[in-house]
SEDO-326107 format. One line per field, with one value per residue (C-alpha): residue in three letters; x, y, z. Coordinates in steps of 0.02 Angstrom, whole numbers, always signed. Example, Ala and Ser with C-alpha at 12.3 -4.5 7.8 and 13.67 -1.06 7.14 Angstrom:
# residues 2
type [ALA,SER]
c1 [+615,+684]
c2 [-225,-53]
c3 [+390,+357]
# end
This chain:
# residues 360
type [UNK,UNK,UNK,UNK,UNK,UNK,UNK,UNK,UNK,UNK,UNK,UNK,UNK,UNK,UNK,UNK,UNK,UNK,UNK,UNK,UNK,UNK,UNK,UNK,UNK,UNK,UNK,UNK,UNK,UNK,UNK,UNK,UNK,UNK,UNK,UNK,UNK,UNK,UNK,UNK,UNK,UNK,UNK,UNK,UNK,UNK,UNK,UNK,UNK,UNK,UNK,UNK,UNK,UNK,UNK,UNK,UNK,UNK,UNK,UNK,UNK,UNK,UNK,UNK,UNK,UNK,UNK,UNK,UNK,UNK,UNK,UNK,UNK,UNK,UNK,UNK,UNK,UNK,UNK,UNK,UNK,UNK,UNK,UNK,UNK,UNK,UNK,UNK,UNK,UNK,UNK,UNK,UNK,UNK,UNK,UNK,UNK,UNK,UNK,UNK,UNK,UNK,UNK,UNK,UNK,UNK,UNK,UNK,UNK,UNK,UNK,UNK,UNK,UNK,UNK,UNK,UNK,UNK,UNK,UNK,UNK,UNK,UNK,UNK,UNK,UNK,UNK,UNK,UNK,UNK,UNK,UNK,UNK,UNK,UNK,UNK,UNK,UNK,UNK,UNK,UNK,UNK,UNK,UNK,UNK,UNK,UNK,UNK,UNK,UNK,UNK,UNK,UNK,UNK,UNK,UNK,UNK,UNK,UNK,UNK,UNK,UNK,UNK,UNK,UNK,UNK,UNK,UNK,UNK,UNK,UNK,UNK,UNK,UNK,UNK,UNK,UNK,UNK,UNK,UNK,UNK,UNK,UNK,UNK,UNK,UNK,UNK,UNK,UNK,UNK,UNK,UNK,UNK,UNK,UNK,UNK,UNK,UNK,UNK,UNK,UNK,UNK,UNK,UNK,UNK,UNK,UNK,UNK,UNK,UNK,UNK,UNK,UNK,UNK,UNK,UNK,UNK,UNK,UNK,UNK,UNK,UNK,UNK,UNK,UNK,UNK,UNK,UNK,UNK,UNK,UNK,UNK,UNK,UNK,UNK,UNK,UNK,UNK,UNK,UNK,UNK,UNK,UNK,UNK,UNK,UNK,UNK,UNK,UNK,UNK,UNK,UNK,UNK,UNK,UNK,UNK,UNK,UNK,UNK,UNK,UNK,UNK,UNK,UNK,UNK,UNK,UNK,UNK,UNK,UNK,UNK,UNK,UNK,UNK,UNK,UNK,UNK,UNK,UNK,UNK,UNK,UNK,UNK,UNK,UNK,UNK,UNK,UNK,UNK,UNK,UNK,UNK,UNK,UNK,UNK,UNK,UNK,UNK,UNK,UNK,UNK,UNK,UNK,UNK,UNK,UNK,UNK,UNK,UNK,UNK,UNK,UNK,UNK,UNK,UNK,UNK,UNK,UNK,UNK,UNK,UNK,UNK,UNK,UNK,UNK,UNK,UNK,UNK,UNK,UNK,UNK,UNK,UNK,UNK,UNK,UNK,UNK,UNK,UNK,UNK,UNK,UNK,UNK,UNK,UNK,UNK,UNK,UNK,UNK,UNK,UNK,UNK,UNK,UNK,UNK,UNK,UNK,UNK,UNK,UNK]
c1 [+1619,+1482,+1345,+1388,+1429,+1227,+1163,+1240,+1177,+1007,+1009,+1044,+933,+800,+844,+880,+692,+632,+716,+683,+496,+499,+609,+450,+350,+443,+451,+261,+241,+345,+283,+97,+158,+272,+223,+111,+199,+71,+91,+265,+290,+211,+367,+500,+376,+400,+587,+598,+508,+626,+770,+686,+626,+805,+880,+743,+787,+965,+939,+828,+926,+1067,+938,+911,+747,+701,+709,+546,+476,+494,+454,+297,+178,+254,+231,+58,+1,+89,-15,-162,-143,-112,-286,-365,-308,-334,-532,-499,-378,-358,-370,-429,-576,-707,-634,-503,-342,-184,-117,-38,+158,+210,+248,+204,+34,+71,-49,-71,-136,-2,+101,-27,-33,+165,+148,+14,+84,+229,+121,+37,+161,+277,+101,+82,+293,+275,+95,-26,-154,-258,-307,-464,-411,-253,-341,-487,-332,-278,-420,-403,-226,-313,-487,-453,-349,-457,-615,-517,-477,-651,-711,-608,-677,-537,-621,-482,-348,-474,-490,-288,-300,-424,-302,-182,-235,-286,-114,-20,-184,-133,+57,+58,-34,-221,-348,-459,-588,-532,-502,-684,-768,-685,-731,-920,-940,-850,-987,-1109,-1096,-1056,-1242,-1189,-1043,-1137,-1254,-1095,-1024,-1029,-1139,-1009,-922,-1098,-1093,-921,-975,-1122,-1031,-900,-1040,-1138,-1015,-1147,-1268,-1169,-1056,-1051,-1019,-974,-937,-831,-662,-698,-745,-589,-465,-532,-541,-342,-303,-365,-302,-119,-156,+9,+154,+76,+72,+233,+345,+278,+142,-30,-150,-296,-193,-115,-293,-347,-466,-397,-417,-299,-170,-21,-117,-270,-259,-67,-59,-179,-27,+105,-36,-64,+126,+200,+39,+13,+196,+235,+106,+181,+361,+306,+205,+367,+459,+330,+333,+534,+519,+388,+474,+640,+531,+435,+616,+680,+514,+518,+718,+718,+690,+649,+434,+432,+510,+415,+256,+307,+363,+212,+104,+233,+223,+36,+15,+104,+43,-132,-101,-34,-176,-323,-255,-210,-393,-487,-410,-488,-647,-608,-613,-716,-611,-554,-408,-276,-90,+18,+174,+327,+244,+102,+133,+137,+265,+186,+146,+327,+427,+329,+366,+548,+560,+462,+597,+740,+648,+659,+823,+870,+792,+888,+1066,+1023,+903,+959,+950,+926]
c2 [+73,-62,+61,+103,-100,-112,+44,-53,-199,-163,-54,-206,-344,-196,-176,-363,-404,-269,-316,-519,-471,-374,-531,-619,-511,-527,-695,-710,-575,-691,-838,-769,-671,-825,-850,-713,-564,-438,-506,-516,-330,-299,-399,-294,-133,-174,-223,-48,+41,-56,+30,+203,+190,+112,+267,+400,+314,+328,+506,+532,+401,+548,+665,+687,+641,+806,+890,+816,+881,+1058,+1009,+944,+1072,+1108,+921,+923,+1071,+1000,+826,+903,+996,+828,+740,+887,+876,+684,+722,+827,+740,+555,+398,+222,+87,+149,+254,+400,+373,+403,+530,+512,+599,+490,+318,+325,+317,+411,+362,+530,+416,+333,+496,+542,+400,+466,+631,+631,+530,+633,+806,+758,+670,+839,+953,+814,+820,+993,+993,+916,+792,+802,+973,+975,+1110,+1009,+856,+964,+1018,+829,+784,+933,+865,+699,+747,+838,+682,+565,+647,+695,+487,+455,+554,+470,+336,+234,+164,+59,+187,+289,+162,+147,+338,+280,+157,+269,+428,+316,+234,+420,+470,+340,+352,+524,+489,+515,+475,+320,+451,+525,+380,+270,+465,+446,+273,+279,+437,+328,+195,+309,+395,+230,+227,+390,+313,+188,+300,+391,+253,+209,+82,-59,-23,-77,-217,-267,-260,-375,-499,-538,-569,-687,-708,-817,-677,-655,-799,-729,-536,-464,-627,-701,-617,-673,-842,-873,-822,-947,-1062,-1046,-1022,-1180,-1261,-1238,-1364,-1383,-1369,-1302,-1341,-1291,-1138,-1095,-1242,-1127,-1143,-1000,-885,-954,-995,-812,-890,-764,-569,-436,-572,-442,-304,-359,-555,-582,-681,-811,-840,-884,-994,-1087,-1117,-1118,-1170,-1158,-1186,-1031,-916,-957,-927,-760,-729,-745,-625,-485,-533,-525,-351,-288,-331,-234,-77,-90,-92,+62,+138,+112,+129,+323,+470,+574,+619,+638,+505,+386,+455,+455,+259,+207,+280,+193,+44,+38,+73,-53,-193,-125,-164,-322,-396,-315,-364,-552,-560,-522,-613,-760,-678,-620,-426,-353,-302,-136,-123,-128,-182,-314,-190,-240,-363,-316,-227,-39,+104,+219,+95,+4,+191,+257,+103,+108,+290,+217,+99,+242,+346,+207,+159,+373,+383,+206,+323,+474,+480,+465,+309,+235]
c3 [+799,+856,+835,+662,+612,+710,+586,+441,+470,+496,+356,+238,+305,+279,+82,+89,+149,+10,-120,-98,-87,-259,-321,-279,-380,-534,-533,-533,-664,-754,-731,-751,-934,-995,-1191,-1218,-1281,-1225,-1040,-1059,-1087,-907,-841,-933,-891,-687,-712,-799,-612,-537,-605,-590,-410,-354,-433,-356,-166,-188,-215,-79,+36,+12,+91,+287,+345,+439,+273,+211,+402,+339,+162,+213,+181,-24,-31,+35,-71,-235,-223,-190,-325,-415,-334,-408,-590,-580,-561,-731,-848,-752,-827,-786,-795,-710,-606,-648,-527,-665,-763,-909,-930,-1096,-1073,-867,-787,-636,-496,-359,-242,-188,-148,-74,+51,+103,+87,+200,+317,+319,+332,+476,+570,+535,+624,+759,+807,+882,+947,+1081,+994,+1147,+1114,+1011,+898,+858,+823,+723,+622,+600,+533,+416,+369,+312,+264,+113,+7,+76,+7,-164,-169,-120,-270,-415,-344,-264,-93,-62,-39,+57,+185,+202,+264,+394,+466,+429,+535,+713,+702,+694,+810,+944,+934,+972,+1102,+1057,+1208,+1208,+1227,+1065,+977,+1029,+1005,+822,+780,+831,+724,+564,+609,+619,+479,+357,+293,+213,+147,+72,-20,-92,-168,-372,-411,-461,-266,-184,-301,-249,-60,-95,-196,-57,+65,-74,-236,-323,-334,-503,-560,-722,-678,-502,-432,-572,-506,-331,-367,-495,-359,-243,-365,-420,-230,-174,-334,-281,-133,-10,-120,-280,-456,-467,-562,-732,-719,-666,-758,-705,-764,-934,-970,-925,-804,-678,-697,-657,-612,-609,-470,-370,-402,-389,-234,-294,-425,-317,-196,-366,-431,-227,-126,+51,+58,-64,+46,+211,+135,+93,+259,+351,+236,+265,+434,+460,+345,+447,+592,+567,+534,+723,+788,+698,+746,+922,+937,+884,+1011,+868,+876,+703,+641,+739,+675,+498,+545,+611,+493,+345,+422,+449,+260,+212,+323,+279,+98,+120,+236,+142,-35,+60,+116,-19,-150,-18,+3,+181,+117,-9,-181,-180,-277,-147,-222,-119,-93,-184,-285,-382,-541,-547,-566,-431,-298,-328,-323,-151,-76,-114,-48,+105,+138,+128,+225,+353,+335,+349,+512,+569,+519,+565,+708,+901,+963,+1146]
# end
């Protein structure tokens, strides 16, 4: 009886923690769209994913988690298939990353991300990482996304698969000889990289080590989110009061930039509030992670839970300059039907293997 009043519990403060973060986010979407109808329709728009991806994870919720281990490779095959019609028929400034099914831009990228993570994690349960053929194969696994991503060009998401793969590399229990062989190859090889990127990437990567290079062009976005992050001071202008962004000083307020909003209206105040939610939320995932005896569903946890941390911090630091801009969503509360859904279906998938896995 305690163990299933424990399972309950946890299970809400997990939802609870979710669902106060994407409160957050639709606040600021509000507060960023208030009086101008064209903004205000991305507010109803996200309240609208909202609906759909609570409805998608209850199904799924109703699913055991070991089914998507033997789903995995239909799963893997099916988005690949996806990344590979993107190239074809996608849409997007500058780079093609959605495809268009009516009124939703569906975004194969962030599927990809879980079904990935689920793929390998579901070859890694059963098999010896230490083995070089296995990890060969690993790389496989997460080579062939990555490089479709790389090609659309989406850089940012690319690098999330990085992270992604030496997390799930070292919790299966990858050697440091593996992992430091790994990383000294992905240094090695970064000139190449470099020389693969589009044009307006490179430019990106210069501009966050000298933003005034271009005030007026690269730089501008950079140097506007400062600007309305250090505006906010300690407690902020205050709710509905920001100015960078009713002015349209700030681009992309409602994906890249929308943390500088709430440092702005909240402050320093406002960003530590919401540093200690992620925190708490991320917290409550490392102890479902590390509670189960179940191989697979730790690696499909950590590899979840690095994603999402990933996203936050990277999307945190560059909207200060700490990171270049790469188009990374803050999860839960930037606006976007795909990012918003997979995230949801992350946290079921969580909660599933809190229910249904073995616990010590």
């Amino acid at each position: 009886m305690l163990k299933h009043l424990k399972k309950l519990f946890e299970e809400r403060k997990l939802f609870g923690w979710t669902y106060l973060l994407i409160s957050i986010g639709l606040l600021l979407l509000f507060t960023a769209s208030k009086g101008i109808f064209m903004r205000e329709a991305l507010f109803l728009k996200q309240c609208l994913w909202l609906i759909l991806g609570t409805v998608i994870a209850a199904f799924v919720k109703k699913a055991d988690y070991r089914d998507f281990q033997k789903l995995a490779p239909l799963f893997y095959i099916i988005i690949l298939f996806c990344l590979v019609m993107v190239l074809f028929v996608g849409r997007g400034s500058g780079a093609s990353r959605w495809i268009r099914l009516g009124w939703f831009n569906f975004q194969p990228s962030e599927f990809a991300k879980l079904i990935t993570i689920i793929t390998l994690a579901a070859y890694l349960s059963e098999k010896d990482i230490r083995r070089p053929h296995i990890l060969l194969f690993s790389l496989f696994i997460i080579g062939i996304p990555f490089l479709f991503i790389l090609k659309q060009p989406d850089l940012g998401t690319a690098f999330i698969f990085i992270l992604v793969f030496f997390a799930i590399l070292y919790q299966a229990g990858g050697s440091k000889g593996q992992i430091l062989t790994l990383f000294v190859i992905g240094v090695l090889s970064s000139p190449v990289l470099w020389f693969m990127m589009k044009p307006y990437q490179r430019e990106r990567i210069l501009t966050f080590l000298n933003p005034m290079r271009d005030p007026l062009g690269k730089g501008y976005n950079l140097i506007q989110s400062i600007i309305t992050i250090g505006s906010g001071g300690f407690w902020g202008r205050g709710f509905l009061r920001g100015t960078q962004t009713k002015l349209a000083f700030l681009p992309e307020y409602h994906t890249d930039f929308i943390f500088c909003v709430l440092a702005e209206e909240l402050g320093f105040f406002g960003v530590m509030l919401l540093l200690f939610i992620y925190y708490m939320f991320f917290r409550i995932i490392a102890g479902i992670i590390y509670s189960t005896r179940d191989r697979f569903a730790r690696l499909m946890g950590t590899g979840i839970l690095t994603a999402l941390v990933s996203q936050a911090v990277i999307n945190m630091c560059m909207t200060m300059g700490l990171f270049p801009v790469v188009g990374i969503p803050l999860p839960f509360i930037s606006y976007g039907g795909s990012s918003l859904i997979v995230s949801l279906i992350c946290v079921v998938l969580l909660v599933n293997i809190e229910e249904n896995s073995l616990m010590f």
